[in-house]
N, CA and C of each residue as an Amber inpcrd file, in Angstrom:
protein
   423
 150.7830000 102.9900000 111.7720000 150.2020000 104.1710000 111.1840000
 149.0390000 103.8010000 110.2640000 149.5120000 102.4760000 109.1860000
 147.8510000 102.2510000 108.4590000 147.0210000 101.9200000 109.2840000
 146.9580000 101.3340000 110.2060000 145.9110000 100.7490000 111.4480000
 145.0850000 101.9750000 111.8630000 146.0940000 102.9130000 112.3710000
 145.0020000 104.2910000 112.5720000 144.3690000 104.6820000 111.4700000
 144.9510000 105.0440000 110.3830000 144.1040000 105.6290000 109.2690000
 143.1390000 104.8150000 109.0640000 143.6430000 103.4380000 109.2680000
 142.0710000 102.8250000 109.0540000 141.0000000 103.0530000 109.7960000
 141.1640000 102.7690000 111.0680000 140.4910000 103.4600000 112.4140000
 139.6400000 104.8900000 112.2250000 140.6800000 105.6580000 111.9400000
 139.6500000 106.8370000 111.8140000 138.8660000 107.1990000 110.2960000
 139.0190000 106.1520000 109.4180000 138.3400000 106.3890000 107.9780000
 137.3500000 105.4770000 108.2280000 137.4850000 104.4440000 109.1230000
 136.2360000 103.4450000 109.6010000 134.7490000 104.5840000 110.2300000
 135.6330000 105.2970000 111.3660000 135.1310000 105.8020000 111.9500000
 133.7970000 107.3820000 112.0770000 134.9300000 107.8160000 111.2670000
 134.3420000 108.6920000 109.9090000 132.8570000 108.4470000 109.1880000
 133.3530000 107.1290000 108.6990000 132.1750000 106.3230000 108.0090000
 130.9070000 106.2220000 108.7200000 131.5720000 105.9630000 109.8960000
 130.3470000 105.2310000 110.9670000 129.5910000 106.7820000 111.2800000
 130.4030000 107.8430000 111.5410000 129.5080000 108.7580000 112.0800000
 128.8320000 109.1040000 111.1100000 129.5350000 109.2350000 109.5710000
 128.0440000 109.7970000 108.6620000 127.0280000 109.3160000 108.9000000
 127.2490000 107.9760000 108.7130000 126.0520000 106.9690000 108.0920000
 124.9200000 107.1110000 109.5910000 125.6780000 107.1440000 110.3810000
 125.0770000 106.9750000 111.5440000 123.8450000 108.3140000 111.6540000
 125.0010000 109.5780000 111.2840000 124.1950000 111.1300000 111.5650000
 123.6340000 111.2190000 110.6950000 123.4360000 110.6590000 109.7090000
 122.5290000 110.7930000 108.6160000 120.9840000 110.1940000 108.2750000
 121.1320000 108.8510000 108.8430000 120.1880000 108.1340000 109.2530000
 118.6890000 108.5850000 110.1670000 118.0680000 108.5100000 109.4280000
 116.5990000 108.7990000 110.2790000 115.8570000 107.7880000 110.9640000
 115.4570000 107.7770000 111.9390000 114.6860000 106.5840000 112.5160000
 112.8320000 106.6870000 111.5680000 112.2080000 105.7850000 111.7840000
 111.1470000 105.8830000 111.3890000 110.0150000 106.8710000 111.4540000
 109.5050000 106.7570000 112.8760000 109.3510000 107.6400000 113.7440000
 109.7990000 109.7340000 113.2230000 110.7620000 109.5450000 112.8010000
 110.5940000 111.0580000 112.3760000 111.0520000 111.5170000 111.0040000
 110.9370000 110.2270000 110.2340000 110.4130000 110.1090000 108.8890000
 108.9180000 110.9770000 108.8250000 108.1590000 109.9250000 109.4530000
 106.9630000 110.1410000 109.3390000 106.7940000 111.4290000 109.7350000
 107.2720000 112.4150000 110.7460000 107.0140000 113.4120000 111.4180000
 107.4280000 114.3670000 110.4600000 108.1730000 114.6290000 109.7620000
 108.8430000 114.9060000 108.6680000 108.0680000 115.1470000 107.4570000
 107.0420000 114.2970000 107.5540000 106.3720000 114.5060000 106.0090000
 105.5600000 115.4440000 105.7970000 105.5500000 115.9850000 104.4360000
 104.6820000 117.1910000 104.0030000 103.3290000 117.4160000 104.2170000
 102.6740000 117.9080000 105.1940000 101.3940000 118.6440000 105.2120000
 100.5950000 117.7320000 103.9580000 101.3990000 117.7600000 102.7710000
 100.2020000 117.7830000 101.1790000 100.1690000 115.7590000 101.4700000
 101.2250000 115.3850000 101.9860000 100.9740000 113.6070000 101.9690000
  99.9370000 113.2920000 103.2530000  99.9410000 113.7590000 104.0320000
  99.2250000 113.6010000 105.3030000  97.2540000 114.2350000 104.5160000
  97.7420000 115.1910000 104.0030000  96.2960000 115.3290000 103.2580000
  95.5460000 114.8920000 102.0420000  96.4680000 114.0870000 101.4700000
  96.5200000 113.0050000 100.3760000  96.0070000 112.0170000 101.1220000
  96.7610000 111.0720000 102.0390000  96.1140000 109.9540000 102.7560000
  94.3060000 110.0100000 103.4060000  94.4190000 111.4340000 103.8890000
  92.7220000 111.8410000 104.5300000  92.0020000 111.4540000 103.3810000
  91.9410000 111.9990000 101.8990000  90.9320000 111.9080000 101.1810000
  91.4060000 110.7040000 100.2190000  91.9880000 109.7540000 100.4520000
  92.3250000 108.1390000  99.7960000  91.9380000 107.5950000 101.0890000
  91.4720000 108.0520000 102.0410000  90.5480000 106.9780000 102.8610000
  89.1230000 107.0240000 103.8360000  88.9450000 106.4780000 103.7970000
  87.3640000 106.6330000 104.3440000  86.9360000 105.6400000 104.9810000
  86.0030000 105.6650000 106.4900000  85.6510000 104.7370000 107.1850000
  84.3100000 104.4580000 106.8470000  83.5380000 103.2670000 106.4560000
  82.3090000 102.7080000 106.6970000  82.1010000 101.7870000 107.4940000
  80.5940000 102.5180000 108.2920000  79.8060000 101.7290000 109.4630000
  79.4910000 100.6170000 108.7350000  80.2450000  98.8300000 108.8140000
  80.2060000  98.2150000 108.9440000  80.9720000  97.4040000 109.5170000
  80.9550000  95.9850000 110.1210000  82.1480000  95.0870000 110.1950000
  82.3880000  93.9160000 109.2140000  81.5710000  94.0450000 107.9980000
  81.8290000  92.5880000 107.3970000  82.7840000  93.1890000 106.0410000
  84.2280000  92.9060000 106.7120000  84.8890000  93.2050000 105.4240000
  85.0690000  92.3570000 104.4710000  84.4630000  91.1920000 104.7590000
  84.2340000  90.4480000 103.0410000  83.0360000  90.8460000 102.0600000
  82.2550000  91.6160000 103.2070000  81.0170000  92.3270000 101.9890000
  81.9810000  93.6420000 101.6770000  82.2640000  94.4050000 102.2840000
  82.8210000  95.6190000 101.8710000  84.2580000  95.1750000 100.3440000
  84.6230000  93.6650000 101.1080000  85.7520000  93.7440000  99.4140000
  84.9270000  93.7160000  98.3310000  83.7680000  92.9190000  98.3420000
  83.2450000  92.4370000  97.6340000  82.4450000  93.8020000  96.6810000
  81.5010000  94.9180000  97.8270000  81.3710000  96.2370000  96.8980000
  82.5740000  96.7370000  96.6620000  83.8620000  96.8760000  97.0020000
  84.9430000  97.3000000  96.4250000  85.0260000  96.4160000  94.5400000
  84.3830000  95.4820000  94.8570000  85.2770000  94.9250000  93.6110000
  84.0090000  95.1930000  92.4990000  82.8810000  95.3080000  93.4050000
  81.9270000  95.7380000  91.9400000  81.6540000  97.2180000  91.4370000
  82.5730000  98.2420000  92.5820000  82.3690000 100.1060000  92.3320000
  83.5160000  99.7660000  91.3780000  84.6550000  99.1170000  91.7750000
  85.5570000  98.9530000  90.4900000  84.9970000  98.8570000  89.1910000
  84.3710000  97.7190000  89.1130000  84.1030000  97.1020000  87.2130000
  82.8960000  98.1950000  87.3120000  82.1510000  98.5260000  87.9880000
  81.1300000  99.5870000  87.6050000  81.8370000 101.1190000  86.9010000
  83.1130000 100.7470000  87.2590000  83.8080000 102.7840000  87.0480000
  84.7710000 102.0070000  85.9110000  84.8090000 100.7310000  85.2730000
  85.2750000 100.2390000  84.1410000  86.4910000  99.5310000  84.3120000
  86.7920000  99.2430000  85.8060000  88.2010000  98.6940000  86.2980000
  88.1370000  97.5470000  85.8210000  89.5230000  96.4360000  85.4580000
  89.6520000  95.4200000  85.0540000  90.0570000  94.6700000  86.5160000
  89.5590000  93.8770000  87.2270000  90.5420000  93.5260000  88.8320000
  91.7750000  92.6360000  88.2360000  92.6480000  92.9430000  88.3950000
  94.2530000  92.6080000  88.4430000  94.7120000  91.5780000  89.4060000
  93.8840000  91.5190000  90.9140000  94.1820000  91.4400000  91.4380000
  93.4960000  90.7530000  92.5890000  93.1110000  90.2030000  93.5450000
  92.0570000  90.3780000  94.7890000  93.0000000  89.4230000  95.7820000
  92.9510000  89.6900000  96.9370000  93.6400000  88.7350000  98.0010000
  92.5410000  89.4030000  99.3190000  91.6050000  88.2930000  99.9920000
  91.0560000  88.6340000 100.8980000  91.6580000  88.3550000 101.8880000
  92.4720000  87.3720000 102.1510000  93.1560000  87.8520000 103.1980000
  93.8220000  89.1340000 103.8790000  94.3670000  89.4040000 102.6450000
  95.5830000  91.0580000 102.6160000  94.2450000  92.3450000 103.1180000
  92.7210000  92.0090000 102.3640000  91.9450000  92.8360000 102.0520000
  92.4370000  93.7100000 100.9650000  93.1270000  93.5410000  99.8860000
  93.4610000  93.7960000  99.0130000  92.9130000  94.1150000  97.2970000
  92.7420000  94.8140000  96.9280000  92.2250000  94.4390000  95.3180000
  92.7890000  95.4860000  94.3740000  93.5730000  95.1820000  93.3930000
  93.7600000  96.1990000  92.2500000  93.2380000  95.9840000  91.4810000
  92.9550000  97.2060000  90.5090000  92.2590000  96.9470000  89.2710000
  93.2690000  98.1590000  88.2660000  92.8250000  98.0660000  86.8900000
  93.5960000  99.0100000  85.9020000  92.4380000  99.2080000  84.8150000
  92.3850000 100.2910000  84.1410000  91.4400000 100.7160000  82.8760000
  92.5480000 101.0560000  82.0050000  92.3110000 101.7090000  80.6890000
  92.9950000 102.3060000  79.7110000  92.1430000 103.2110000  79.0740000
  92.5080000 104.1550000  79.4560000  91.0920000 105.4480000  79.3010000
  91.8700000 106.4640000  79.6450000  92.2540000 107.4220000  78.5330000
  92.8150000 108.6980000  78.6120000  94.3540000 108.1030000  79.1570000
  94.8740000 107.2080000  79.2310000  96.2220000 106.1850000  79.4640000
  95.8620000 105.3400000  80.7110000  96.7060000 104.7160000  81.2930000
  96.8710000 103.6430000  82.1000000  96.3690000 104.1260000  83.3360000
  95.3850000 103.9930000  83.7620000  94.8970000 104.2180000  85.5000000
  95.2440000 102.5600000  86.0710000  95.8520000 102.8960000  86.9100000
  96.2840000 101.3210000  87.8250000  95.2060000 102.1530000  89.5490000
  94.8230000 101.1900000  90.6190000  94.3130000 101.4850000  91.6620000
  94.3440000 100.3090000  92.0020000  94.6300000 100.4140000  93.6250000
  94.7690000  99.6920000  95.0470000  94.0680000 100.2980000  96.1280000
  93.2950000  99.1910000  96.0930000  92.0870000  99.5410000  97.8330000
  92.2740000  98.7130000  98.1720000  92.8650000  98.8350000  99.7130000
  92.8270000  98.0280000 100.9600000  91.4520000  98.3220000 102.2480000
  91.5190000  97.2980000 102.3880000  90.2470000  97.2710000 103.0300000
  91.1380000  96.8100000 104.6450000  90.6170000  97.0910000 105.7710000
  91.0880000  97.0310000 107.1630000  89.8600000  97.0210000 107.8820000
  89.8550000  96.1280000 109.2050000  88.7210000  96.6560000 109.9870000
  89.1540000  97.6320000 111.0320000  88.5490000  98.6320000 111.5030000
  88.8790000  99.5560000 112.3610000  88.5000000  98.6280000 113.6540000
  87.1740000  98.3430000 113.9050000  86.5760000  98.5000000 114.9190000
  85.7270000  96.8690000 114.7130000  84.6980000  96.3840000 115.8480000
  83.9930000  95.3750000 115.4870000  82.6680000  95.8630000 114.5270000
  82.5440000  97.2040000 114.3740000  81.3770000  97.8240000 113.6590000
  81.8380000  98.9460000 112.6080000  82.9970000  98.9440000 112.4780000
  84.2650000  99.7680000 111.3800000  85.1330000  99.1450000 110.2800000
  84.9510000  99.7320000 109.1410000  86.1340000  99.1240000 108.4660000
  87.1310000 100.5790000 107.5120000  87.8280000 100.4400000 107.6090000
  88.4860000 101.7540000 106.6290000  88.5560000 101.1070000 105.4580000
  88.5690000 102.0510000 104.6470000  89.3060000 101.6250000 102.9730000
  89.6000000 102.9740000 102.5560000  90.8860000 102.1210000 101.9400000
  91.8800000 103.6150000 101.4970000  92.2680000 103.0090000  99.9270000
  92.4040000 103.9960000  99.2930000  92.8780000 103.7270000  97.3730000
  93.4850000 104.8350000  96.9590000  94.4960000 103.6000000  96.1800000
  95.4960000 104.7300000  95.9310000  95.6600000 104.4980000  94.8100000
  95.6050000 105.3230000  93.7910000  95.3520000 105.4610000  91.8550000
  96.5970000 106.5540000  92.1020000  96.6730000 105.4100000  90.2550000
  98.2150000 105.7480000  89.2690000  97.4160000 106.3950000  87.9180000
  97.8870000 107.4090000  87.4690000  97.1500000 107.5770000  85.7870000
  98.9260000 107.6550000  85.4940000  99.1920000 106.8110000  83.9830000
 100.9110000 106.8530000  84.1060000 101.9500000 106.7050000  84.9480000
 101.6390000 105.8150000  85.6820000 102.7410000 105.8140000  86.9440000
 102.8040000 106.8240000  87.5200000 102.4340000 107.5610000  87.9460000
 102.1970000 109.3120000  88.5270000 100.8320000 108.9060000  89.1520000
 101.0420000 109.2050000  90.6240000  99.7300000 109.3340000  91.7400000
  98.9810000 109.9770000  91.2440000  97.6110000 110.0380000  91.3790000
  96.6350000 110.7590000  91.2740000  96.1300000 111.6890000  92.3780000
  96.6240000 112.8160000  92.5100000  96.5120000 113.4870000  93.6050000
  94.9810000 114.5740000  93.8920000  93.9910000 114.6180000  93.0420000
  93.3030000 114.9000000  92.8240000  91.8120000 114.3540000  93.6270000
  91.6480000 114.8390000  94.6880000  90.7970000 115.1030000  95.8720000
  89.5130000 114.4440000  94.9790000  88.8150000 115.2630000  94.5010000
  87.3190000 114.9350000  93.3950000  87.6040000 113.2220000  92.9890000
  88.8410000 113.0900000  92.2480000  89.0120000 111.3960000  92.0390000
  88.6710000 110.5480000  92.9160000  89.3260000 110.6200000  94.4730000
  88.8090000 109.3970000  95.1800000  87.2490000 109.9940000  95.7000000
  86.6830000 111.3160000  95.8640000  85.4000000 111.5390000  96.1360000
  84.8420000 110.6320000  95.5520000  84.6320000 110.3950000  94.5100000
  83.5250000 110.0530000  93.6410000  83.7610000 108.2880000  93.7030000
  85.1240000 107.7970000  93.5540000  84.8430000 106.5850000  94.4340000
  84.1480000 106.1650000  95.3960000  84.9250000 106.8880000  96.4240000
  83.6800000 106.4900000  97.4430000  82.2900000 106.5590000  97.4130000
  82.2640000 108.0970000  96.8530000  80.6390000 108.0610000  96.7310000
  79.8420000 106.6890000  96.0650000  80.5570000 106.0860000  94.9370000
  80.0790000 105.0280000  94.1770000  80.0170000 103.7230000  95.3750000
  81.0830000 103.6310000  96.3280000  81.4830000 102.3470000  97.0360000
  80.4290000 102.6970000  98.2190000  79.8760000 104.4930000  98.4850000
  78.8910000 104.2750000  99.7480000  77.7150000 103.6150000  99.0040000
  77.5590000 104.0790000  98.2050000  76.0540000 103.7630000  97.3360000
  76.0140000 102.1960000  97.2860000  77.4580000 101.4230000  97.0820000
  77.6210000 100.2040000  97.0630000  76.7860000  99.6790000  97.8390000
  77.4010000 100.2170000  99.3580000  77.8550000  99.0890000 100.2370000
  76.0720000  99.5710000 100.6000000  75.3290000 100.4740000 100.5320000
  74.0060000 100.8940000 100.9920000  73.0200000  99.9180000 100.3900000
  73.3450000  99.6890000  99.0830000  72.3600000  98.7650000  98.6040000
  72.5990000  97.4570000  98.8060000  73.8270000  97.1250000  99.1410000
  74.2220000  96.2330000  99.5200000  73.2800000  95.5980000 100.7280000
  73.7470000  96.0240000 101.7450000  72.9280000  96.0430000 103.3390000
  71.5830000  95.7130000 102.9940000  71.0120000  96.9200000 101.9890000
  69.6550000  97.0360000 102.2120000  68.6140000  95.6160000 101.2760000
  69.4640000  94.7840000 100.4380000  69.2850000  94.3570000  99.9300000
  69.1690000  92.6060000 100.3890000  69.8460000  92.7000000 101.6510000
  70.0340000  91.7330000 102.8230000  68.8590000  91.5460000 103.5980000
  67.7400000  92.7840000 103.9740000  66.8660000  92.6250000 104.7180000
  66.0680000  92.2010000 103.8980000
């Protein structure tokens, strides 16, 4: 008789955990409209392929907007930086190549440990990192 009870309290177990469980796949499918439109405006593609120039204007729109870099790994394409201005802004831009003539970069800012969800915030990054990467280029010929 304990053998069964064990059996079916095993079993029990197994089906919660089991029916409860989400695969990845519809995690993602699952997510709110507002995160899927959070990610659109924390990332942006520029027509280039040299993502060691693109870390590199990443790391100077940073200290230009007063960032301290925390951080840099070119391998990862990685760089954080943090200010202390109106409290703690922490930010992470990853840099990726899309394409042989593409690279994305996406950033994702903390003011207080709390995302910065505020559309205008990463605008104006980028705008600073297109202006970057423009004079950048142009400064090559």
């Amino acid at each position: 008789m304990r053998k069964r009870w064990c059996f079916v309290a095993f079993a029990l177990t197994t089906m919660c955990v089991c029916g409860c469980a989400k695969n990845s796949r519809d995690a993602i499918m699952d997510a709110p409209a507002s995160q899927v439109a959070m990610r659109a405006y924390q990332s942006r593609l520029f027509d280039t392929g040299d993502k060691e120039k693109t870390l590199r204007a990443v790391i100077a729109t940073l200290q230009d907007l007063d960032f301290v870099i925390d951080k840099a790994d070119v391998a990862l394409g990685s760089i954080s930086g943090s200010k202390a201005e109106g409290g703690t802004t922490r930010i992470t831009v990853t840099v990726h190549p899309k394409s042989q003539d593409q690279v994305s970069v996406r950033a994702n800012a903390q003011l207080n440990n709390k995302t910065v969800d505020n559309p205008e915030y990463y605008q104006s990054f980028f705008d600073a990192l297109g202006k970057a990467l423009f004079l950048s280029a142009h400064m090559d010929e």
